[in-house]
N, C-alpha and C positions, 0 to 999 in steps of 0.2 A: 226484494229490492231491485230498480234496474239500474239505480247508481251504486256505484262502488264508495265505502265508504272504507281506507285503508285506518287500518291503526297501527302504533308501532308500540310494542309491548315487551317489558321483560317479563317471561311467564314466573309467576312467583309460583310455590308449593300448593297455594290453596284451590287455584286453577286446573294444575296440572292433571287431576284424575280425569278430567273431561280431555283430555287430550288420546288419540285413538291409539290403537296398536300399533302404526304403521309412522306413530309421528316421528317429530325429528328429536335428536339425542339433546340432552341438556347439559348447561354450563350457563355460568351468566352471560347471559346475552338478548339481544334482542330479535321480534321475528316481525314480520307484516302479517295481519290475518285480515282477508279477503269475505267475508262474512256472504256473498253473494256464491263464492264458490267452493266457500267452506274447508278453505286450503289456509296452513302456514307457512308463509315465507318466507327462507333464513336471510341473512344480507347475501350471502353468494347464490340466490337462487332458486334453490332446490325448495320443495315442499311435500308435506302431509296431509292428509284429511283430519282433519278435527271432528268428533261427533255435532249433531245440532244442536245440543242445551249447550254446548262449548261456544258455536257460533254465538249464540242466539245472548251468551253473555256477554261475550265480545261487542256483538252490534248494539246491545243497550246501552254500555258502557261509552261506547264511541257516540251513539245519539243525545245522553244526560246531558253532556256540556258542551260538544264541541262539534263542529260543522264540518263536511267535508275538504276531505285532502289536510285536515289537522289529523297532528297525532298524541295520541295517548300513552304513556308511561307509566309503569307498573311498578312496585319493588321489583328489585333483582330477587333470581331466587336461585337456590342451591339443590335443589333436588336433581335426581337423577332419573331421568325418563330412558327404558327401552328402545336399546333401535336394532332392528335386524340389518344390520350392514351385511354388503354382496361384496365380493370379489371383484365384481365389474365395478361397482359406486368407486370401492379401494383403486382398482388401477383408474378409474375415472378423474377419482382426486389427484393421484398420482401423476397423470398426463397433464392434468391442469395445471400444478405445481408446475412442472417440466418446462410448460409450454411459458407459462408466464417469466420463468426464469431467462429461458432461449430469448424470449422479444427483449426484455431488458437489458441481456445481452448486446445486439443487436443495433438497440437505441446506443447505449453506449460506445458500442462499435461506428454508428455513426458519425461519431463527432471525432474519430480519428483521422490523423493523414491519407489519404486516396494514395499519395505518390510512392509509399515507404510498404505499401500493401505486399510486394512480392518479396523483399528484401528478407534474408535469413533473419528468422525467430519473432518476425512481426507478424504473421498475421493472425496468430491464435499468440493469446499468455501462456499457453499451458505449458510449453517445453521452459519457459524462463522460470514458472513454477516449481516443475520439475527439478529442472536443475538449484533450485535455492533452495526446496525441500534436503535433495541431496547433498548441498553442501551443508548442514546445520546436522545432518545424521554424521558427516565425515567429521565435523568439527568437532560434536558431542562425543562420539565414539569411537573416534580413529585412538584419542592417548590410550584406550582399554585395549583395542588389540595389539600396541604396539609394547604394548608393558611387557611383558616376555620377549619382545626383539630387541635387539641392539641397535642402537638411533646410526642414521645414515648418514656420511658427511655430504653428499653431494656439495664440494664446493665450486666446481667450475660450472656445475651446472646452475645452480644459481649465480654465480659471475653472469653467465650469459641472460640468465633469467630476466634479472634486474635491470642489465640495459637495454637491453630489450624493449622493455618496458619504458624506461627511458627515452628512446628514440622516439617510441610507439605515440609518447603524449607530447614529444615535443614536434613533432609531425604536426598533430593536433590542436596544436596552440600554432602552430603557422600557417595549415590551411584553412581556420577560420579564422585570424585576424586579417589574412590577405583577402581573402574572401569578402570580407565585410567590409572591409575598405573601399574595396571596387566596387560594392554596390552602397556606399555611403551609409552604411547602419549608424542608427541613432545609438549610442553606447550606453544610453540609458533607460530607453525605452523604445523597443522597436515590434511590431507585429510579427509574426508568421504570416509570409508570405505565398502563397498555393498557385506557385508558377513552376515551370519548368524552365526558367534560368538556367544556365551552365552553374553561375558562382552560387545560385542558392540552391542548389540538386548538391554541390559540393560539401556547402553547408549544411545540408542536411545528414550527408558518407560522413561528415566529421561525428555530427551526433551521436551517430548509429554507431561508428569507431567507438567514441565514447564511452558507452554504455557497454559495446563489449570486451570493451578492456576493462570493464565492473568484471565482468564472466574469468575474463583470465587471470585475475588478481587472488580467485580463490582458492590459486596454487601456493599463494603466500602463506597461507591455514595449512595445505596439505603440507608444505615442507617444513612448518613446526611440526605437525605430524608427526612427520618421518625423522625427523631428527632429536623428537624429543624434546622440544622447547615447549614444553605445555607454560611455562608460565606467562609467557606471549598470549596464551587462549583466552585471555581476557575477555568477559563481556563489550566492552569498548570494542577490541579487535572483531568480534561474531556477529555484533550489529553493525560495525562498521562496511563490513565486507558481504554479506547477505544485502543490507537494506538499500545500498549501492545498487545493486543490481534490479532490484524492482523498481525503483522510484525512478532510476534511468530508461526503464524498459518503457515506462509510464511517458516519460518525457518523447524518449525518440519515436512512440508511436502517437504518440498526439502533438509535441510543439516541437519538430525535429529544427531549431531556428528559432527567431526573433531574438527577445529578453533571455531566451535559455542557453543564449551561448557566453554569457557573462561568467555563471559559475561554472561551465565547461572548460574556458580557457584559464579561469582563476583556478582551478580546480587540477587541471593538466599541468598548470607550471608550477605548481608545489610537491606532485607527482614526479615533472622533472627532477627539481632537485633532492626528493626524497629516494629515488630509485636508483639514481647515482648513487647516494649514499648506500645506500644497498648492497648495490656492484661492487663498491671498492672497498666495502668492510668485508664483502666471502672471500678478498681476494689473502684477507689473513691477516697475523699480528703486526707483521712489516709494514701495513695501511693503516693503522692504530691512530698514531702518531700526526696523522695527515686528517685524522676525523673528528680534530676537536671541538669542530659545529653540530655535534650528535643533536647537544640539549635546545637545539635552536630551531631544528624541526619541528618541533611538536607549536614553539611559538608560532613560528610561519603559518602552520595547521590553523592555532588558535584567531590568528590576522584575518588568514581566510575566509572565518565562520563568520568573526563580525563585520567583514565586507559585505559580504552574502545578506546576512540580515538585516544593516544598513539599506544595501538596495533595496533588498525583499518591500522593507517599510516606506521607501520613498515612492516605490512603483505604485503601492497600494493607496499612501493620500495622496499623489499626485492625479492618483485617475486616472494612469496609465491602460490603454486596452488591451494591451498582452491576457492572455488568458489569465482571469482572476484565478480561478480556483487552484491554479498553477504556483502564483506567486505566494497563496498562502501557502503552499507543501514548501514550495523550498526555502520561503522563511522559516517555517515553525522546523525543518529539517532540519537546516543549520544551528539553529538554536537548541535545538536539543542535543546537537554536537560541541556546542560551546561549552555546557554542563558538563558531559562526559570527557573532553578535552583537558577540560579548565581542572575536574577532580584528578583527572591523571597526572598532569603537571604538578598541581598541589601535592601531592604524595610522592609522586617518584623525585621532583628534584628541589622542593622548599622543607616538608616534610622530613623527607630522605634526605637531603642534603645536613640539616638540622639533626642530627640524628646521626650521621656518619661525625660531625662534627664534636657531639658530646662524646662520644665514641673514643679519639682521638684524644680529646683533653682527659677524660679518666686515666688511657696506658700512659699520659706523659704525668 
């Protein structure tokens, strides 16, 4: 023939014996066979010689009903066909995989911020990997090693810890609401802007701030750790503080700015007032007295999520052009905080509170 007539075939079992020593390995799937040059060829490629009564069925089949550049479909089949795989085919696949992966990479890589490129721990994921792997091993298996030690008080050092902290997000919540001001941010819907601005290069140190005050909060895990407080190690508390640090890592290297500094600053001043509290509860039982807003934090918390997810929904019918794919993470993020929130609250203080109450009425 000097046209090529392609078919596209699942080779079934009753075929397969005409297929040569040299063909391709089988599974269901399909091949193109080239009856002109007597070759099979898989979707990635690669090919075999087929004997000629193999061909020669092939091309009948292909001429019976159907016209060129159609194709033809066979049962799928399950037999298992020989193949002498090489060591080079192996690392061949192997480099192929590799390579495809690197460009994907890449592609993605693309659609990051240019400006934020030299900035510590941006421009590869892998160390913010690293370290979240690390903390989820410390978190999981730090109460095992610590079972034979004796828990540590550190109390001034958490004093200091916490406001620290403290300062860290209320810094935070004042250089981008000044920030944003000065350059008149829409507080509901604003773009990422890819300038080198003084107040939005600012805007964007705040993010990056942000995100790694995610990093340093996973001293709040290590020093239940150390001191013994596993019943803190709550699920709620491991994803809280791990998934914080990816999904931010995510933010300040692709939308460091626009719509993402809403739940930053929303997010930073409930942080203020939770790290205060913090501070002044290590400072001991003599602050007790002074901390009767414990159970009110967690509300605040809960206030926060459904902000969050109010915005999240309004940016999304509004048509807002802030990165979509953005506004769904941090909706369905917060919402999945509101569950976990919402069941903690239930239990420690309606629950628990109910409970400490029947408690009381049985000793009287």
């Amino acid at each position: 023939m000097n046209d090529k007539t392609s078919v596209l075939v699942s080779v079934s079992e009753n075929v397969a014996k005409f297929v040569g020593e040299n063909s391709l390995a089988s599974s269901s799937g399909s091949y193109q066979v080239d009856p002109d040059h007597q070759s099979v060829f898989n979707c990635d490629g690669s090919s075999a010689s087929i004997t000629n009564e193999a061909a020669n069925i092939f091309e009948s089949s292909a001429t019976a009903g159907l016209s060129k550049e159609q194709n033809l479909t066979f049962s799928t089949f399950s037999a298992t066909l020989p193949v002498p795989f090489s060591l080079t085919e192996i690392y061949d696949n192997i480099g192929s995989s590799m390579n495809s992966t690197r460009d994907y990479y890449y592609w993605l890589k693309s659609f990051a911020d240019p400006r934020v490129e030299g900035w510590p721990l941006m421009s590869s994921p892998m160390p913010t990997l690293i370290a979240f792997f690390a903390y989820l091993v410390m978190a999981n298996y730090g109460p095992t090693l610590m079972k034979s030690r004796k828990p540590l008080e550190l109390r001034w050092l958490l004093v200091i810890y916490n406001l620290c902290l403290a300062v860290l997000n209320f810094w935070i919540v004042c250089e981008i609401c000044y920030c944003s001001y000065k350059l008149r941010y829409n507080s509901l819907c604003q773009l990422v802007t890819i300038t080198y601005n003084p107040y939005v290069m600012r805007i964007a140190n705040g993010v990056w701030w942000y995100f790694a005050s995610k990093g340093i909060e996973f001293a709040d895990t290590l020093f239940f750790v150390l001191r013994k407080k596993d019943r803190q190690l709550t699920f709620l508390h491991k994803y809280h503080h791990s998934s914080m640090f990816l999904v931010w890592w995510i933010a300040a290297r692709f939308v460091p700015g626009g719509s993402a500094i809403i739940p930053v600053v929303v997010n930073s001043l409930v942080h203020v007032i939770m790290y205060s509290y913090y501070g002044l509860s290590a400072v001991g039982p003599s602050m007790q007295k002074y901390l009767w807003w414990k159970r009110h934090l967690t509300r605040i918390q809960l206030i926060q999520f459904f902000v969050g997810v109010s915005i999240g929904i309004r940016l999304i019918t509004s048509g807002c052009q802030f990165t979509r794919w953005m506004q769904y993470v941090f909706s369905g993020y917060a919402f999945s905080f509101i569950i976990l929130f919402g069941n903690f609250y239930l239990h420690e203080y309606i629950k628990g509170r109910k409970s400490q109450d029947s408690d009381k009425a049985k000793r009287q």
